[in-house]
Backbone as CSV, one residue per row, in Angstrom:
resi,resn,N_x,N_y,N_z,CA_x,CA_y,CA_z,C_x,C_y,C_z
1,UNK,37.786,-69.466,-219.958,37.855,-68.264,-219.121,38.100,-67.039,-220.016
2,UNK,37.348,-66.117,-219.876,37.451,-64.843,-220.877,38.712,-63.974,-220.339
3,UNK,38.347,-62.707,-220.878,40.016,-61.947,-220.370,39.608,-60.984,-219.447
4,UNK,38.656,-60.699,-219.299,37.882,-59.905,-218.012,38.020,-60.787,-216.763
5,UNK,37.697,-62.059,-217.040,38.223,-62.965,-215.418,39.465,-63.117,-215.415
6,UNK,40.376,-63.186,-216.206,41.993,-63.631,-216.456,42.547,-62.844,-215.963
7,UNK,42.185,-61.568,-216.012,42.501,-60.074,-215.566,42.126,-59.975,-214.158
8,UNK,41.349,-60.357,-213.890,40.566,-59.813,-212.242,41.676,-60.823,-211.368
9,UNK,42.185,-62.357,-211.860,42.704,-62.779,-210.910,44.264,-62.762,-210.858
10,UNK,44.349,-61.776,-212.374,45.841,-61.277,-212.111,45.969,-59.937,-211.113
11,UNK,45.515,-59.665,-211.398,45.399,-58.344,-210.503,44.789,-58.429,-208.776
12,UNK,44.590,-59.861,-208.300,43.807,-60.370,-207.132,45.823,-61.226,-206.711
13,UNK,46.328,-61.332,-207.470,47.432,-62.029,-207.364,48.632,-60.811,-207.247
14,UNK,48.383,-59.558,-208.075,49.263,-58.517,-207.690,49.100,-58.180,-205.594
15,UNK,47.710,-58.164,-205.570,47.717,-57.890,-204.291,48.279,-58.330,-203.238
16,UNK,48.070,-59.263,-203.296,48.427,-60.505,-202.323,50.317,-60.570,-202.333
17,UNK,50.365,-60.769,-203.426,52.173,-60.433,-203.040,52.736,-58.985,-202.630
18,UNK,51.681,-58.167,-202.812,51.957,-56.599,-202.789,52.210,-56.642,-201.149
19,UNK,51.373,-57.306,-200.506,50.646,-57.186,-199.387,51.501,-58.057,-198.552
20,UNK,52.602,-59.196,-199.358,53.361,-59.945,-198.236,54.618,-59.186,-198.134
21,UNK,54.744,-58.603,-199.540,56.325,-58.165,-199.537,56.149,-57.052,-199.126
22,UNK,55.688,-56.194,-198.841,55.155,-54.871,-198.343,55.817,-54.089,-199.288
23,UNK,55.651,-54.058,-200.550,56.545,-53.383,-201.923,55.627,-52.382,-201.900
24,UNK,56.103,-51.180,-202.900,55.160,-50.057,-203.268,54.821,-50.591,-204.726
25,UNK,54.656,-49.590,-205.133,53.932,-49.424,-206.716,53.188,-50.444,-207.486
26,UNK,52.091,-50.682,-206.377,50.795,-51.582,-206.106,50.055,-50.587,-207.824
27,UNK,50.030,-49.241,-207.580,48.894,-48.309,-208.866,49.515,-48.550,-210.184
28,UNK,51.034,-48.767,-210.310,51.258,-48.882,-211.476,51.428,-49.840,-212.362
29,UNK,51.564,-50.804,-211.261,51.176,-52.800,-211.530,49.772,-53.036,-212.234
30,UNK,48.848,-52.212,-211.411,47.042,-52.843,-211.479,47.119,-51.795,-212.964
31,UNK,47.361,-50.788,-213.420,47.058,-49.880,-214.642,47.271,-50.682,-215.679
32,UNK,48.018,-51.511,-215.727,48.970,-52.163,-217.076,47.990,-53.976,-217.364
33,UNK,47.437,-53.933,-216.452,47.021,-56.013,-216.189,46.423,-56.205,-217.887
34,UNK,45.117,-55.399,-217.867,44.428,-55.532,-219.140,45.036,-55.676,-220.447
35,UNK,46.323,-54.836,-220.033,47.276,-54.399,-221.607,47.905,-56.067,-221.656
36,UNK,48.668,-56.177,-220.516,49.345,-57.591,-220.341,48.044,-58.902,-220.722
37,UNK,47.268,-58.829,-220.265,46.287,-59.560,-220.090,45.918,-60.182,-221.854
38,UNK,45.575,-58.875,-222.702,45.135,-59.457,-224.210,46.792,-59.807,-224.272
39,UNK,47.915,-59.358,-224.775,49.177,-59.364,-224.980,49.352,-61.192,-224.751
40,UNK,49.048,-61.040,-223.669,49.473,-63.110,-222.992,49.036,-63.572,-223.634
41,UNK,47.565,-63.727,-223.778,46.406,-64.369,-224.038,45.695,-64.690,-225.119
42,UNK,46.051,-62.829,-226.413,45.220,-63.252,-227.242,46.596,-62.799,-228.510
43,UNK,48.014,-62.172,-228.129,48.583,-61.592,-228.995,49.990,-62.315,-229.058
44,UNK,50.621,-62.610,-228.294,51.865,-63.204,-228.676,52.201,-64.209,-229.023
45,UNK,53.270,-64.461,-230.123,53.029,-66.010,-230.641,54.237,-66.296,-229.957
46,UNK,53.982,-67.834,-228.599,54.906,-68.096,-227.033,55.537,-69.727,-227.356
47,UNK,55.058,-70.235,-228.707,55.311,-71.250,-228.753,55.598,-71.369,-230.898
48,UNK,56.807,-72.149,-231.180,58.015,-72.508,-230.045,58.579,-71.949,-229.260
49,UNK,58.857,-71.557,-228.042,59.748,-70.758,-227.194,60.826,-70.417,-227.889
50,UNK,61.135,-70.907,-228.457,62.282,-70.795,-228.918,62.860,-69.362,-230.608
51,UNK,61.248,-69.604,-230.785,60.675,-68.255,-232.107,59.550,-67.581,-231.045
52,UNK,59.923,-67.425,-230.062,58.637,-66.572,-229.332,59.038,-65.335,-229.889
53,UNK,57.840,-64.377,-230.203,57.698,-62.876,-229.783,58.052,-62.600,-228.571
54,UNK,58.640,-61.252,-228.435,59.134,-60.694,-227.375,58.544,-59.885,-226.981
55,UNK,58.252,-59.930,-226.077,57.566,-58.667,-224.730,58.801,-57.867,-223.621
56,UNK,58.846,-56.581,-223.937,59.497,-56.118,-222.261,58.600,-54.635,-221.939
57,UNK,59.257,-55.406,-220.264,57.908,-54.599,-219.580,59.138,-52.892,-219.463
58,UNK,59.213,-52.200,-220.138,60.091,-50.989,-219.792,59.819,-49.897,-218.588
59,UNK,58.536,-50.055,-218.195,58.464,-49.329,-216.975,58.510,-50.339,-215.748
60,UNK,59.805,-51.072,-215.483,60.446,-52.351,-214.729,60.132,-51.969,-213.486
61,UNK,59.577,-51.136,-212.646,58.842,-50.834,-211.538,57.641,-51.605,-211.476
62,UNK,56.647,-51.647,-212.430,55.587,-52.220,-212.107,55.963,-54.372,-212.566
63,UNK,56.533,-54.294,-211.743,57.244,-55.338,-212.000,56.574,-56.963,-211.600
64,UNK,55.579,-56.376,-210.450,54.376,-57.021,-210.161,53.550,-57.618,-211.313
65,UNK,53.252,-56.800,-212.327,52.305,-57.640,-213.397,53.169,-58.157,-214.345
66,UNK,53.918,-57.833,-214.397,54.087,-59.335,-215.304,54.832,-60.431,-215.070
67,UNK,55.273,-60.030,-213.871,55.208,-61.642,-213.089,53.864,-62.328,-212.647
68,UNK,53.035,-61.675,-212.028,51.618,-62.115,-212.376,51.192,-63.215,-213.606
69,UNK,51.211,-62.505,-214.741,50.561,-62.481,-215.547,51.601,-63.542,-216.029
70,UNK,52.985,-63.578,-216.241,53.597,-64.756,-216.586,53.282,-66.257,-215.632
71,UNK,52.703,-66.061,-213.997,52.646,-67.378,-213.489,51.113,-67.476,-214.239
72,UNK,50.165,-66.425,-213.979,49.100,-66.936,-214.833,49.082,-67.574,-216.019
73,UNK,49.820,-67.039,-217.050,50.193,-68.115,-218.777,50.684,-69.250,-218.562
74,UNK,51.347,-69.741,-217.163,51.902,-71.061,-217.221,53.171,-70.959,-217.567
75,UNK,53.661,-69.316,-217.520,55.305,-69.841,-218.225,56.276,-69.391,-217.269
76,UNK,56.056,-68.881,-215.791,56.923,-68.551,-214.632,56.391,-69.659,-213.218
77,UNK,56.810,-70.209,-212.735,56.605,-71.427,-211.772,55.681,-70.056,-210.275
78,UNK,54.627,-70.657,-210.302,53.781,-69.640,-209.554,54.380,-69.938,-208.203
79,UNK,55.015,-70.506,-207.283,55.716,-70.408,-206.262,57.159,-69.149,-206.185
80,UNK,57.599,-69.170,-207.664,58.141,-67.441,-207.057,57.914,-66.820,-206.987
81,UNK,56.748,-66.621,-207.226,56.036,-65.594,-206.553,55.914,-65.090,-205.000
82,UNK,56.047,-66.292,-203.983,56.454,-66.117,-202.834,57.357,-65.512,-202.246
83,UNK,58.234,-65.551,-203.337,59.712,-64.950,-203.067,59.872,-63.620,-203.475
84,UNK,59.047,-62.890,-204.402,59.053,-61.428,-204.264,59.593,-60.289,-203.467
85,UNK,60.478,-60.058,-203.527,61.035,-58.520,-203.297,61.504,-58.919,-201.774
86,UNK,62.208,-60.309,-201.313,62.246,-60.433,-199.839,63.582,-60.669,-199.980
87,UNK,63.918,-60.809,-198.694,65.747,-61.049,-198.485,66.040,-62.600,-199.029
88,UNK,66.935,-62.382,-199.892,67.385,-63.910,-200.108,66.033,-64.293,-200.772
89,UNK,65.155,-63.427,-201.563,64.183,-64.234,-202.237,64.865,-64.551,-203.637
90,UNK,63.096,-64.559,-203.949,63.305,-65.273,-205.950,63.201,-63.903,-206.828
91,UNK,62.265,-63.070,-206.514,62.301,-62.484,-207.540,62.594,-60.570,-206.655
92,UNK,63.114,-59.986,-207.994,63.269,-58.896,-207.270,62.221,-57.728,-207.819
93,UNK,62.236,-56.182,-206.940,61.349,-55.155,-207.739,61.389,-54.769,-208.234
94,UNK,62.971,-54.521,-209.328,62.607,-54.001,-210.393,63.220,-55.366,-211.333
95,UNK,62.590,-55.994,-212.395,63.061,-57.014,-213.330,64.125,-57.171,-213.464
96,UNK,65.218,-58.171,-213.667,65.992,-59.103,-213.686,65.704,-60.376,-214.799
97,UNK,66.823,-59.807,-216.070,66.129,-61.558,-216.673,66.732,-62.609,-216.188
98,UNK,68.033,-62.668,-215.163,67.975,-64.136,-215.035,67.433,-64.406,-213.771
99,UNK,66.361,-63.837,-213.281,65.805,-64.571,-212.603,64.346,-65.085,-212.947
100,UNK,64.265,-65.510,-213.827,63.150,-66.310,-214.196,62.595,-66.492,-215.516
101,UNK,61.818,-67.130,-216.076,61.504,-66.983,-217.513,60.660,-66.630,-217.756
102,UNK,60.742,-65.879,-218.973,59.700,-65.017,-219.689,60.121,-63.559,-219.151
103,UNK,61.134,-63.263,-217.975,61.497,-62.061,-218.029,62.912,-61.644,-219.168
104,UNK,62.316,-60.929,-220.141,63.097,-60.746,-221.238,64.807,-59.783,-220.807
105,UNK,64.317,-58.895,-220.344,65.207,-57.430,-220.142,65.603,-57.427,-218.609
106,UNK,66.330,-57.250,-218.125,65.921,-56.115,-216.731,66.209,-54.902,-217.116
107,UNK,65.119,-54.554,-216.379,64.674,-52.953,-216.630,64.227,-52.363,-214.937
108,UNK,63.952,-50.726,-215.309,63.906,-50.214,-214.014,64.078,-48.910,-214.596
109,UNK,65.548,-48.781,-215.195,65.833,-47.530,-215.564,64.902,-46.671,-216.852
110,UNK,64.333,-45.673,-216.854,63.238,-45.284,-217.576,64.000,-45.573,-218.829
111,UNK,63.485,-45.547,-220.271,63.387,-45.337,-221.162,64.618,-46.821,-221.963
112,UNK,65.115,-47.494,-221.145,65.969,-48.416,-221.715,65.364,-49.614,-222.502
113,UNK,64.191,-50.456,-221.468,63.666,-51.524,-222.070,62.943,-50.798,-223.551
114,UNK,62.372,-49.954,-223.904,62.133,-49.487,-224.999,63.079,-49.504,-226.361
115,UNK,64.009,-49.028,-225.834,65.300,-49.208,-226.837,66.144,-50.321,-227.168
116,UNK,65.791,-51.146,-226.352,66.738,-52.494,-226.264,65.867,-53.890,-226.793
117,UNK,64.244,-53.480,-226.938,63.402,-53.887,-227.643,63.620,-53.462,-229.122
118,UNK,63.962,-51.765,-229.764,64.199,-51.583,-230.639,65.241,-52.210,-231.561
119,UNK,66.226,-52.725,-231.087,67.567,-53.260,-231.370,67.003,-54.263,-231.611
120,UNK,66.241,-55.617,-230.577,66.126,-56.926,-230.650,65.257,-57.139,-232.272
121,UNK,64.100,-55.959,-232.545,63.419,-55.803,-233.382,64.232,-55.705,-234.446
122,UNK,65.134,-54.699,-234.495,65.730,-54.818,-235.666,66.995,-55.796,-236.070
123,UNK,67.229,-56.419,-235.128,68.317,-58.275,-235.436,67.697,-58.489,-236.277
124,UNK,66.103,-59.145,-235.635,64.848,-59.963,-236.031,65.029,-59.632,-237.712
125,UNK,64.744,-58.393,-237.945,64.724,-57.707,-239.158,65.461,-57.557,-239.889
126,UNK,66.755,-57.685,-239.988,67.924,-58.018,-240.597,68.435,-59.826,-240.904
127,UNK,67.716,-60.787,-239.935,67.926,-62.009,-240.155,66.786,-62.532,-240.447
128,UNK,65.504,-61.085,-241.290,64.815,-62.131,-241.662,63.527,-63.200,-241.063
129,UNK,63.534,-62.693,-240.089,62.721,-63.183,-239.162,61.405,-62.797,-238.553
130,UNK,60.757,-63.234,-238.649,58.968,-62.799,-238.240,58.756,-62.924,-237.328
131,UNK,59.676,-62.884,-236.621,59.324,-62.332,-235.335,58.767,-60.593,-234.446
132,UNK,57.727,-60.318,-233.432,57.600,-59.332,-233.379,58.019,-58.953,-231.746
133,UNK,58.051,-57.906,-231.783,58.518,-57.329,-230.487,57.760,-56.200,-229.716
134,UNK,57.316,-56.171,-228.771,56.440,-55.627,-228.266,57.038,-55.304,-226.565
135,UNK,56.850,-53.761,-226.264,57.759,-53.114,-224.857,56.247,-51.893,-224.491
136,UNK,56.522,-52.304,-223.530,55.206,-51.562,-222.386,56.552,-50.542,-221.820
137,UNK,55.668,-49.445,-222.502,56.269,-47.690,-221.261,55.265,-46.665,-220.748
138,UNK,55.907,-46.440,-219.720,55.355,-45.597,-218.577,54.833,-44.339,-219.548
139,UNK,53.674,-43.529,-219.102,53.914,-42.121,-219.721,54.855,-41.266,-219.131
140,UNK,55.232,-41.296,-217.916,56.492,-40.873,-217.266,57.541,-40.961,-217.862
141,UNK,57.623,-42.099,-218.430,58.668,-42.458,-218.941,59.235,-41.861,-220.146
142,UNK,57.389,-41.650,-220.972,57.693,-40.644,-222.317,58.550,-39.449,-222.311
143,UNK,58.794,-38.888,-220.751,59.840,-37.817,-221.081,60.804,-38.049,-221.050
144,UNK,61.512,-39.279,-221.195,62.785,-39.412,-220.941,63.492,-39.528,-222.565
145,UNK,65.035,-38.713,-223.457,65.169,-38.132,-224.372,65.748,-39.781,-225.264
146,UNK,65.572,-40.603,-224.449,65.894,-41.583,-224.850,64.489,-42.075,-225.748
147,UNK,63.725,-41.709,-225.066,62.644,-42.548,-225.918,62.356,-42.012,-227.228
148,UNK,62.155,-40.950,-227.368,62.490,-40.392,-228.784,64.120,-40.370,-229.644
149,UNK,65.059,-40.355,-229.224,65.964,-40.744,-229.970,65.548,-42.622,-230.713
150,UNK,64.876,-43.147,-229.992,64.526,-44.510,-230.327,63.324,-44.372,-231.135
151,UNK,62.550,-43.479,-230.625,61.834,-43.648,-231.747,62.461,-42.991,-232.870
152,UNK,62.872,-41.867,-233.643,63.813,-41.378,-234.948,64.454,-42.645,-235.259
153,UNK,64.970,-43.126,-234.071,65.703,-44.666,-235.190,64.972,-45.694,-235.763
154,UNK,63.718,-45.688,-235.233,62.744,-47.048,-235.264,62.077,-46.396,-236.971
155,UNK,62.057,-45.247,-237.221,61.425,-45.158,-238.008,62.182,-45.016,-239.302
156,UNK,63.380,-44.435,-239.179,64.244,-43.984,-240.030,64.164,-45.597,-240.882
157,UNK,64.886,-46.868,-239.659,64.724,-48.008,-240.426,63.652,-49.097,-240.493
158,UNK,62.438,-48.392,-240.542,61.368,-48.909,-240.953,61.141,-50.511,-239.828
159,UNK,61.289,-50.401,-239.084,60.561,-51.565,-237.703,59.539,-51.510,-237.492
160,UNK,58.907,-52.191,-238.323,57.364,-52.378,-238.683,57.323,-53.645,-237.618
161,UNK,57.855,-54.593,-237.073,57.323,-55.392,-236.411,57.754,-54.627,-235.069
162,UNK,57.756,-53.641,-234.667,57.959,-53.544,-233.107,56.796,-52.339,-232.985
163,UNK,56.050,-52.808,-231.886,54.880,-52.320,-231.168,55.285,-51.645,-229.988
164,UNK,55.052,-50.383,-229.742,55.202,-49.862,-228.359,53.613,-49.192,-227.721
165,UNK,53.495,-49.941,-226.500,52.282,-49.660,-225.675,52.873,-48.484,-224.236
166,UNK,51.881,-47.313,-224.731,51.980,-46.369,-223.480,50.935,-46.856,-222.434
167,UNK,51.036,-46.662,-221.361,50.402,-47.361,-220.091,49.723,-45.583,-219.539
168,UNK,49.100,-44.810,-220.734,48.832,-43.386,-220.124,47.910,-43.189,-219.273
169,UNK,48.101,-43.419,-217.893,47.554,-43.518,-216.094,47.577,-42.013,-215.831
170,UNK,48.319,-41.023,-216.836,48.690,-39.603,-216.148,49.167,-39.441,-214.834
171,UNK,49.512,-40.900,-214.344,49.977,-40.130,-212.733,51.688,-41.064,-212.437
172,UNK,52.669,-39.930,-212.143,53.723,-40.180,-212.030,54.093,-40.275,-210.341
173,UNK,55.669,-40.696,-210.297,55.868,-39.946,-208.967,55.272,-38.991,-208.264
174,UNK,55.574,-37.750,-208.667,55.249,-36.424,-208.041,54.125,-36.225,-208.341
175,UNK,53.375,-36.486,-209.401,52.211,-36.057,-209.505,51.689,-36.292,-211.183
176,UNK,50.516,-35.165,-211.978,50.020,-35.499,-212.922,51.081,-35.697,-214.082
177,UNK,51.531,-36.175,-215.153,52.165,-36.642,-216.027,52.116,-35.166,-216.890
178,UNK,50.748,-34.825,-217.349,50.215,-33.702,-218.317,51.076,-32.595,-217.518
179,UNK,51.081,-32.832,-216.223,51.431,-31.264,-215.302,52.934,-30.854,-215.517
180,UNK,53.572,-32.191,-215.123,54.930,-32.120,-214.543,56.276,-31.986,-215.806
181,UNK,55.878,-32.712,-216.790,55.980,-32.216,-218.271,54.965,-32.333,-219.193
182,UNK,54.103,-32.096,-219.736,53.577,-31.905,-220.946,53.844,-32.764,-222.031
183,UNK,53.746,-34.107,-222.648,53.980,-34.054,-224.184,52.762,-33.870,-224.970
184,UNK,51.924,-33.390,-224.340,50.436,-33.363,-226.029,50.670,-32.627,-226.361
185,UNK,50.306,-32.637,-227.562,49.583,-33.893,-228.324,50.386,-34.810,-228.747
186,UNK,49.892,-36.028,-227.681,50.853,-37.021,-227.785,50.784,-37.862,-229.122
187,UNK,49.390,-38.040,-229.891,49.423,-38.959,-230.651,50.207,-38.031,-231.506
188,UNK,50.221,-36.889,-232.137,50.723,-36.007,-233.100,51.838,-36.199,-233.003
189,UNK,52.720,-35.961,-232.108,53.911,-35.726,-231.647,54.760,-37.618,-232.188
190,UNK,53.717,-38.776,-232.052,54.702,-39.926,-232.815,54.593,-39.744,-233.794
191,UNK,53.068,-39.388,-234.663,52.988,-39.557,-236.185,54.042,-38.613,-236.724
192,UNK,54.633,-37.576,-235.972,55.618,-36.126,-236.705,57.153,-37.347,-236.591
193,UNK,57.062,-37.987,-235.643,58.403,-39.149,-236.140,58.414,-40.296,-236.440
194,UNK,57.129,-40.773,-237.199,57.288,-41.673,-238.392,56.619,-42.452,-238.249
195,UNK,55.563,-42.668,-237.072,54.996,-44.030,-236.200,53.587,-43.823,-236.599
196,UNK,53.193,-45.326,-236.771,51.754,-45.047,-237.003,51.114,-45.346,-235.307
197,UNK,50.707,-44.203,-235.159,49.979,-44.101,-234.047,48.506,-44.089,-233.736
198,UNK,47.726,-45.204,-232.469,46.758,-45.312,-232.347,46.325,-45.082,-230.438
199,UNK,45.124,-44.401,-230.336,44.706,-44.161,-229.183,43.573,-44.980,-228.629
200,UNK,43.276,-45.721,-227.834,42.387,-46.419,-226.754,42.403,-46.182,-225.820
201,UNK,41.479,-46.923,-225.344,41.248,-47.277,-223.954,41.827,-48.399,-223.159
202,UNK,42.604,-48.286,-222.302,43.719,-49.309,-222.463,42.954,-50.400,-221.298
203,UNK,41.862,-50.043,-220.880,41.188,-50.944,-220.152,39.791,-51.528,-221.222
204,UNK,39.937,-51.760,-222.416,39.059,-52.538,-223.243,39.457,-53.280,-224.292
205,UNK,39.012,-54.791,-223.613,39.577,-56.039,-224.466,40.060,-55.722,-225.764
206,UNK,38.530,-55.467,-226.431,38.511,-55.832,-227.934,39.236,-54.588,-228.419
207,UNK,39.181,-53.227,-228.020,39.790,-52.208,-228.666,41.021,-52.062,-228.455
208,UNK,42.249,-52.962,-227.762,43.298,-53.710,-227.790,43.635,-54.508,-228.587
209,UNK,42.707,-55.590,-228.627,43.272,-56.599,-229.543,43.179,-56.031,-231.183
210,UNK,41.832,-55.149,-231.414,41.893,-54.220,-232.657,43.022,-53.439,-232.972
211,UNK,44.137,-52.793,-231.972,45.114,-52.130,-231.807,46.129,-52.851,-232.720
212,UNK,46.281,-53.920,-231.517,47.361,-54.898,-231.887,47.894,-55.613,-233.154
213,UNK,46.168,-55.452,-233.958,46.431,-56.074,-235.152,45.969,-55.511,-236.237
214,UNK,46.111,-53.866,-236.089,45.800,-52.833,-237.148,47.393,-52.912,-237.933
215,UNK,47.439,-52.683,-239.460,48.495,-52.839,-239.652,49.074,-51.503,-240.205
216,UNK,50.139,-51.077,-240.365,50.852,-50.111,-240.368,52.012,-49.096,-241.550
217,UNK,51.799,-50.049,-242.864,52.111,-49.974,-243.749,54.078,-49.823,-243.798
218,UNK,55.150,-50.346,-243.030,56.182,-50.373,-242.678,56.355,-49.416,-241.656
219,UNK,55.570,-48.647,-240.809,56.034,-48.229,-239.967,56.145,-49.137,-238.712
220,UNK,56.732,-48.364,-237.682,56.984,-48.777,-236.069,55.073,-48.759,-235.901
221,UNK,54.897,-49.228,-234.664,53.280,-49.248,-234.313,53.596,-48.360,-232.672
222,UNK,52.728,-47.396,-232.180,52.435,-47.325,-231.254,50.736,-46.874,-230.709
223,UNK,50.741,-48.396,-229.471,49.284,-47.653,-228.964,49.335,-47.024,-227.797
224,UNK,48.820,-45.718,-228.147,48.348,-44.559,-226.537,47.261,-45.144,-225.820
225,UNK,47.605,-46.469,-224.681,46.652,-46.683,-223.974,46.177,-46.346,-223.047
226,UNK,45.051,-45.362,-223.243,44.534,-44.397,-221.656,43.859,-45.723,-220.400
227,UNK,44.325,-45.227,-219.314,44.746,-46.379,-218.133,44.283,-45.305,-217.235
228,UNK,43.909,-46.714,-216.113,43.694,-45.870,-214.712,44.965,-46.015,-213.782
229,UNK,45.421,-45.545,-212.969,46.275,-45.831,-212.064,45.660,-47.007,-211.053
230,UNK,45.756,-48.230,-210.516,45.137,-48.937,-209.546,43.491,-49.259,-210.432
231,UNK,43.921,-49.434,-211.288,42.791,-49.803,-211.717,41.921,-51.670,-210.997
232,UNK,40.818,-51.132,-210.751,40.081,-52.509,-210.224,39.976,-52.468,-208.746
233,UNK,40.377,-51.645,-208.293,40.331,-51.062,-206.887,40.114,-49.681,-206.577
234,UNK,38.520,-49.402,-205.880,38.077,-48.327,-206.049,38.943,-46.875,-205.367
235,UNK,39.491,-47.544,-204.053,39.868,-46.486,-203.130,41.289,-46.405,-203.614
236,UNK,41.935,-47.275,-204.724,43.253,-46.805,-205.246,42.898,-46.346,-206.426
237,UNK,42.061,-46.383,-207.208,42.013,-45.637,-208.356,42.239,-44.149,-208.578
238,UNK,43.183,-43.857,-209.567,43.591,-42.429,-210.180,44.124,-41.792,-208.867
239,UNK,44.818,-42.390,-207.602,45.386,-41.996,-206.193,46.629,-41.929,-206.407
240,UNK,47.401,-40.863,-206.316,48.691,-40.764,-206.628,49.549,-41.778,-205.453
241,UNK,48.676,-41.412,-204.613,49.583,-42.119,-203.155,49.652,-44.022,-203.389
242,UNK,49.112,-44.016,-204.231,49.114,-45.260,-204.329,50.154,-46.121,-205.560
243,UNK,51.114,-45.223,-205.903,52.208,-45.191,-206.105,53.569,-45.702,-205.357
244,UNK,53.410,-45.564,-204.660,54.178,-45.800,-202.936,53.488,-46.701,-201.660
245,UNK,52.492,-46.447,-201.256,51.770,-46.492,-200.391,51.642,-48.233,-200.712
246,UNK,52.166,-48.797,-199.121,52.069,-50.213,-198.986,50.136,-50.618,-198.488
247,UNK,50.653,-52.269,-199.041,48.848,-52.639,-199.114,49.151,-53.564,-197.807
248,UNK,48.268,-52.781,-196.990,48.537,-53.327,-195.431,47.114,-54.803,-195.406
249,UNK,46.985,-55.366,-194.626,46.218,-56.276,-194.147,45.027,-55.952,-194.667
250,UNK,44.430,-54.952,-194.418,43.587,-54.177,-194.001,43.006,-53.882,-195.594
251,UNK,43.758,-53.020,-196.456,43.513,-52.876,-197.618,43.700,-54.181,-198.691
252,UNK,44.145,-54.743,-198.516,44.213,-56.679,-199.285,42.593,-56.829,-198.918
253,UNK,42.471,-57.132,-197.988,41.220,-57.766,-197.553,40.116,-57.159,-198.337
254,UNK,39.887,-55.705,-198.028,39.243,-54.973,-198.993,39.160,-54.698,-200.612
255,UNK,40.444,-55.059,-200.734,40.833,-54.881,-202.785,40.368,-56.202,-202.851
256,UNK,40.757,-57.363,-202.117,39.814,-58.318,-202.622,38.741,-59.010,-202.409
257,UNK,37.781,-58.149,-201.530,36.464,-58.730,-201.606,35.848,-57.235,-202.616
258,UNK,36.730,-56.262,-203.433,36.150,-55.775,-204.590,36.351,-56.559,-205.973
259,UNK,37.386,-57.265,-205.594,37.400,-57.975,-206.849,37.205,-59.271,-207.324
260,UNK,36.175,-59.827,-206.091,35.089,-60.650,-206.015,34.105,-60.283,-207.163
């Protein structure tokens, strides 16, 4: 199975729980699948579990894909998924690591899983260890003063194994990302604090996995992955409302005979 189908039925699986638990932030789940998708599939080394690379999802809202995408790898029991975001369920909406495995962090709060990836990166790096670490953030999230204080530290001590992926959808809460604060020039703005920085398309396989394994000469790595909001669903694509906006009967049925 390639990563274009791996993807379509993670994102056919966001729906469907979107749609029982009546949760919001259906647009910011579907933006991220592709990124998660090579990451599972073609980038993290998951075995031994025990020397796994680390993944956290830092924008812990879209909390949908990578529970997805973990029952898809085989490493979260695809029945909690049932239990999503309900009373007395299994899993909740914004991440929780002890409720399940392969969720590293709980996160929710902007700009934390980023930094708490930075730390794990640099243990790794102090004991010696080849291990890498890799944290998915919101561009929303980029304004938060935390994320740059983390990055000045990431670079100062040279965390060459930690990767940070922007999920850049441009669409926040309130509205456009570019509008509501401004950081461009974004790629400029990491390389001025120490990061070797790279820009894609965060919805194409191979220019991901090229990302992932460009190397960096001791710096931190970050890729600017340009994203759709609701990506794979036409009438949610780049829709702010679809941020919030529950996936009724009505719209399930429709997102997935598009992603047929």
């Amino acid at each position: 199975m390639n990563l274009e189908t791996r993807a379509k039925k993670i994102r056919k699986k966001i729906i469907e729980i979107a749609n029982k638990s009546k949760s919001p932030h259906i647009g910011s789940s579907l933006s991220c699948v592709d990124i998660l998708t090579v990451l599972y599939y073609d980038v993290l080394k998951l075995e031994p579990w025990e020397k796994r690379d680390i993944f956290i999802l830092s924008k812990g809202h879209a909390a949908m894909s990578l529970y997805s995408t973990l029952a898809s790898r085989g490493i979260m029991d695809n029945q909690l998924l049932e239990g999503y975001y309900q009373n007395n369920g299994t899993l909740p909406a914004h991440l929780d690591r002890f409720s399940a495995k392969g969720v590293e962090v709980s996160a929710g709060s902007l700009g934390h899983g980023f930094n708490i990836g930075l730390g794990i990166a640099y243990g790794f790096k102090k004991k010696k260890e080849m291990r890498k670490v890799y944290a998915l953030i919101g561009d929303g999230e980029t304004q938060e003063g935390s994320i740059w204080e983390g990055a000045l530290f990431a670079s100062k001590l040279g965390i060459d194994s930690f990767t940070a992926i922007m999920d850049y959808n441009n669409l926040q809460g309130y509205g456009r990302a570019c509008e509501l604060c401004s950081f461009e020039p974004i790629k400029a703005k990491w390389e001025s604090f120490g990061w070797h920085a790279i820009e894609v398309s965060g919805h194409d396989f191979d220019a991901l996995k090229s990302a992932f394994c460009e190397t960096t000469q001791g710096k931190p790595k970050i890729i600017i992955a340009h994203t759709t909001k609701g990506k794979g669903v036409s009438f949610m694509e780049d829709q702010l409302v679809w941020h919030y906006y529950i996936v009724t009967d009505e719209h399930k049925e429709k997102a997935l005979q598009e992603l047929e």
